[in-house]
C-alpha positions as CSV (number, residue, x, y, z in Angstrom):
1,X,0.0,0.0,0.0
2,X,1.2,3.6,0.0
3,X,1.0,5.4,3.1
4,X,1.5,9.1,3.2
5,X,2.5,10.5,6.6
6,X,2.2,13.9,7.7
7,X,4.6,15.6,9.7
8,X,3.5,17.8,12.5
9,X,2.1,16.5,15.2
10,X,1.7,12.9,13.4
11,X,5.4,11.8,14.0
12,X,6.8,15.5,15.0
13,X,6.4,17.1,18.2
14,X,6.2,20.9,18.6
15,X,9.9,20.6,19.6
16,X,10.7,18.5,16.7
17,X,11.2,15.4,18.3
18,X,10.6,12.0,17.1
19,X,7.1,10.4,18.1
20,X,8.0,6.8,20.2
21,X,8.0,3.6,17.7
22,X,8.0,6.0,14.5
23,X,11.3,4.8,13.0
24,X,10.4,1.2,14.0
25,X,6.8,1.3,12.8
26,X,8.0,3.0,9.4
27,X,11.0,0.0,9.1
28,X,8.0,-2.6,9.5
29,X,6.3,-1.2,6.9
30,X,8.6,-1.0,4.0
31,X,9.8,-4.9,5.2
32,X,6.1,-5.6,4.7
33,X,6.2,-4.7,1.4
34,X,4.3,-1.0,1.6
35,X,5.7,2.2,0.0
36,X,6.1,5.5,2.7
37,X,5.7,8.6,1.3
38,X,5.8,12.0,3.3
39,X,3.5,15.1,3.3
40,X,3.4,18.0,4.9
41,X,0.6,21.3,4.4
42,X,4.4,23.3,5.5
43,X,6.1,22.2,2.5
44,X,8.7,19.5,1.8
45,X,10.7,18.0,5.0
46,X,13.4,16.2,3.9
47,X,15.2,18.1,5.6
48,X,13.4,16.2,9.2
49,X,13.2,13.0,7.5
50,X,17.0,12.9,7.3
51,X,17.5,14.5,11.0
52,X,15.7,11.7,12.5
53,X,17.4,8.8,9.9
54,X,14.2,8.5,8.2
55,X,15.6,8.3,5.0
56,X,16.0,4.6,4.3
57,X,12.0,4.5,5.0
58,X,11.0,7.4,3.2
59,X,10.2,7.0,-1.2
60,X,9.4,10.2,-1.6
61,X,8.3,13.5,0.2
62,X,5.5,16.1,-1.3
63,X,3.7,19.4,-0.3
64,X,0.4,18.1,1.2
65,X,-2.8,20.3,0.1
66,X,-4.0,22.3,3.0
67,X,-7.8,22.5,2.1
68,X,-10.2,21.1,-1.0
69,X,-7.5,17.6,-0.7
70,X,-8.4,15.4,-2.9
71,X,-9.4,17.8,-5.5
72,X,-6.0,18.9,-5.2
73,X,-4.1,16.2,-4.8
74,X,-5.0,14.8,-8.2
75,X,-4.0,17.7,-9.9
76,X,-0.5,17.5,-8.2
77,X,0.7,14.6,-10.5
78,X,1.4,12.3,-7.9
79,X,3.5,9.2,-8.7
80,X,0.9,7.4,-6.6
81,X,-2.4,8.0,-4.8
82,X,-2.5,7.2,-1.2
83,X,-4.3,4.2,0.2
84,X,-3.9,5.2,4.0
85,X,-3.0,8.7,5.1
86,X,-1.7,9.0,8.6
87,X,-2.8,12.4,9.9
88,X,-3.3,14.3,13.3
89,X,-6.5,16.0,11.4
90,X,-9.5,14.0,10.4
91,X,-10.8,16.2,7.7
92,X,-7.6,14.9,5.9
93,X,-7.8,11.0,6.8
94,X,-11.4,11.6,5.5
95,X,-10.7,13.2,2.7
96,X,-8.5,9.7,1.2
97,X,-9.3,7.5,3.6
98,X,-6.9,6.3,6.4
99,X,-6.3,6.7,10.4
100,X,-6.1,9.6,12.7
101,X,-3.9,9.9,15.2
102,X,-3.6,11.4,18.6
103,X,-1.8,14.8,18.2
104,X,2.0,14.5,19.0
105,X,2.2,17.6,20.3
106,X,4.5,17.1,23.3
107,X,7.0,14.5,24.2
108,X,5.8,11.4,25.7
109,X,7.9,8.7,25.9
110,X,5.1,6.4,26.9
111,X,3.4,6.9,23.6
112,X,2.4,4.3,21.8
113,X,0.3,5.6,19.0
114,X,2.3,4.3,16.2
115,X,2.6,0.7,17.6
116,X,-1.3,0.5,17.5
117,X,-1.0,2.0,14.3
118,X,1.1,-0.5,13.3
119,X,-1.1,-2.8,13.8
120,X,-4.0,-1.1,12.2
121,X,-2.4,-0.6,8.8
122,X,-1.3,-4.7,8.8
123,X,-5.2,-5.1,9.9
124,X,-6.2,-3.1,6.7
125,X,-3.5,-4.8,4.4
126,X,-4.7,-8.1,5.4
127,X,-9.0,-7.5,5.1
128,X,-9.0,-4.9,3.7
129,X,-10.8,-2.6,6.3
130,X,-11.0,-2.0,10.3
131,X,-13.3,-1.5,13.1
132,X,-11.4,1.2,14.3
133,X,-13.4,4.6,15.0
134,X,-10.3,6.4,13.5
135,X,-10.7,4.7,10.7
136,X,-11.9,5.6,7.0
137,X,-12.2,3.9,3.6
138,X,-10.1,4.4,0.9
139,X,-11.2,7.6,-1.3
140,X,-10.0,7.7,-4.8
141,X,-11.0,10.9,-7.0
142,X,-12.6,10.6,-10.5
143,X,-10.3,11.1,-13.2
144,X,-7.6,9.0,-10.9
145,X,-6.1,6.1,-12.9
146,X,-6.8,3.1,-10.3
């Protein structure tokens, strides 16, 4: 599948720290098989994925559209649509379907948002939907070559 991440607040604190279990959850990921790709509404981070050593995890990084998403996001000649979106705001995850998460706004070393999330992407990969009230359907624009 390709997952798009978002940066703020999804693996980023306001400090820019690293979210617990991101690097790890993102590793699993790619060794099961899914492409990572990172958004952000700021612009392009590379420049964070390679301070916290994403950059073995990472395909590609784009400018995320900040409102009217999808619309946008098919006219941004994407190399691929998302099948999940990870995002701290649901009018986002609802726009293309996906999961979202608590806000990582300050460190907290006990989080474990992205092991759970973990385990809800390999729940989705596997049957193809989840129970989980974060949770929404795939959303793939007209005009979109599926």
């Amino acid at each position: 599948m390709n997952i798009f991440f978002d940066v703020d607040y999804t693996w980023l604190s306001l400090d820019q720290s690293l979210r617990p279990g991101t690097k790890e959850t993102m590793e699993r990921l790619l060794t099961d098989g899914h492409k990572i790709y990172i958004w952000s509404g700021v612009g392009i981070r590379w420049q964070e994925v390679h301070q916290h050593n994403l950059t073995p995890y990472v395909t590609d990084c784009f400018i995320k559209p900040v409102n009217q998403y999808a619309e946008k996001a098919a006219q941004m000649n994407l190399p691929a649509w998302p099948d999940l979106v990870i995002d701290d705001y649901p009018e986002v995850v609802a726009a293309f379907g996906g999961f979202f998460v608590r806000p990582y706004i300050y460190v907290n070393r006990k989080d474990d948002e992205m092991e759970i999330l973990y385990r809800l992407i390999t729940e989705v990969a596997q049957t193809g939907k989840s129970e989980d009230r974060r949770y929404r359907p795939k959303v793939t624009p007209n005009g979109w070559p599926h």
